[in-house]
Steps between C-alpha positions, in 0.01 A plus 500: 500500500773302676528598846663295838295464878756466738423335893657761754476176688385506898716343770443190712624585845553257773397605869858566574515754238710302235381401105309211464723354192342179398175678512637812287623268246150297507405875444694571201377199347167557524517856367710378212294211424280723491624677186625853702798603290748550817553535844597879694664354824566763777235708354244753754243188476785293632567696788855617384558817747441249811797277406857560580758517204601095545120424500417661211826366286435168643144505394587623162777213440275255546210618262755534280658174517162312569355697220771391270350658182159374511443868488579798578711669798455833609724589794361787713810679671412822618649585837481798721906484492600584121808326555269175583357533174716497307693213699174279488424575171814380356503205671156395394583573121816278596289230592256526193256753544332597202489895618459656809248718589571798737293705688640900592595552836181547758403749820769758346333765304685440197463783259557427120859563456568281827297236290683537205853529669369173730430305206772554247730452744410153594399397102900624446616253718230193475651261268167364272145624434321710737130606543363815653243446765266802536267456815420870640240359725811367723796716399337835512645606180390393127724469236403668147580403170762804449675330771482194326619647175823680697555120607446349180728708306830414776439112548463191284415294747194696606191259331199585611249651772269371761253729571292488785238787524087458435438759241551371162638780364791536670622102348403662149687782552837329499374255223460828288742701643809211545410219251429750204887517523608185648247241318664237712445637826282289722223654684301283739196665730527364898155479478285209390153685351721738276681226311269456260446865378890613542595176250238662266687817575823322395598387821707165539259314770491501905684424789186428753411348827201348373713242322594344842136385578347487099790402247305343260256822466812695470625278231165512286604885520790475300383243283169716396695785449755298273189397260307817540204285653251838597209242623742363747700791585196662643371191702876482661493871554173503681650191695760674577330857653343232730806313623654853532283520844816281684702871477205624633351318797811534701829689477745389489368216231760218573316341786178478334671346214694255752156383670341423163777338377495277799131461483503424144759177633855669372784457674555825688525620831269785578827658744598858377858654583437793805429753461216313289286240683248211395139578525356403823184274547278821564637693209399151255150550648480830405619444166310185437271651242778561317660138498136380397554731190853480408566121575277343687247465206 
């Protein structure tokens, strides 16, 4: 069962706000050398919606350039401003961007013909392959697979899904529903204890946080599932349902994952972009118990 685990890859802030760039590309490395398939830059995990427009193109130049084919690049352009989207989009396929990867317009309550109408719009006028990110939790809207179908049947360019929801189902229902007529449609699940179980499902792998602090678990993933290894699928499983406590202990995740990072000696800095912050000294206390089992250990 081939499948893909792509890093939606963190970002190292400075104090002042700016990227960190020698210690995202000291990033990249490790995750690649690590045997993740490819990098999402400007991803939710990355902070994306706190960035302006130059940030965010900036940010995604230079994974692409740094990356230079030593895997996979995975643009995420999704702007409030559909005109921005499209604009950013364009220039990060330009620049050599695998896809992009767009999230649906947020706060609005979007019905589904504003979805549909929002998104074949901008896959009209994006010049290369484009990937549908479905995140309900933060848009307020989810995106079915008769949606995805409509979409499907206009544009070429239109490759494959992202979905981020929790119940299982819901990834299997556009493998059935989308893949049973487009068997090279990609479907990854946003979240990292369903990957196994959707690739059984026919899914094509996962696009999950996890990979920032454990790529080498995340690999093994892909690699049991390739040779069908049951024995080890279920040991990474269960290791995974454990790990799955950083999404847990704290929300948002991506300081948690920042401290252990820089506990476990990477270089990151544990900064967030407003309106996220870093954990402060009393919250660490409080979550100590849970550093002793995640990383600490």
């Amino acid at each position: 069962m081939k499948s893909k685990y792509i890093c939606p890859i963190l970002t190292s802030i400075n104090d002042d706000g700016s990227v960190n760039y020698g210690e995202m590309h000291a990033f990249y490395d490790r995750v690649l050398e690590g045997g993740i398939d490819g990098i999402l830059t400007g991803g939710s995990a990355g902070e994306f919606y706190a960035f302006t427009y130059e940030e965010i193109k900036d940010m995604i130049i230079d994974a692409i350039s740094y990356i230079d084919h030593k895997g996979l690049v995975i643009a995420g352009t999704g702007r409030m401003a559909k005109s921005e989207t499209i604009s950013l989009s364009n220039e990060a396929l330009k620049a050599g961007a695998d896809a992009v990867i767009i999230v649906g317009p947020y706060y609005s309550a979007c019905n589904s013909e504003d979805v549909f109408n929002y998104y074949d719009e901008i896959m009209g006028k994006v010049n290369g392959p484009v990937l549908l990110y479905n995140y309900s939790d933060r848009t307020g809207y989810d995106v079915p697979a008769e949606t995805v179908l409509r979409l499907l049947a206009r544009h070429t360019n239109f490759i494959g899904v992202k979905d981020t929801n929790p119940v299982l189902r819901h990834t299997q229902r556009y493998i059935q529903m989308v893949k049973s007529q487009y068997p090279d449609f990609l479907v990854f699940t946003g979240y990292d204890n369903n990957c196994i179980a959707s690739v059984i499902s026919g899914g094509d792998g996962c696009i999950g946080a996890l990979s920032n602090v454990y790529p080498d678990m995340c690999h093994a993933v892909t690699t049991a599932l390739d040779k069908e290894n049951l024995q080890e699928l279920m040991k990474l499983q269960r290791q995974i349902d454990q790990y799955f406590a950083f999404y847990e202990a704290y929300t948002p995740f991506n300081p948690v994952m920042k401290w252990a990072l820089k506990e476990m000696g990477y270089p990151v800095q544990e900064n967030c972009k407003e309106p996220l912050y870093p954990l402060t000294e009393e919250k660490k206390q409080e979550l100590s118990s849970v550093a002793d089992a995640l990383w600490r250990k």
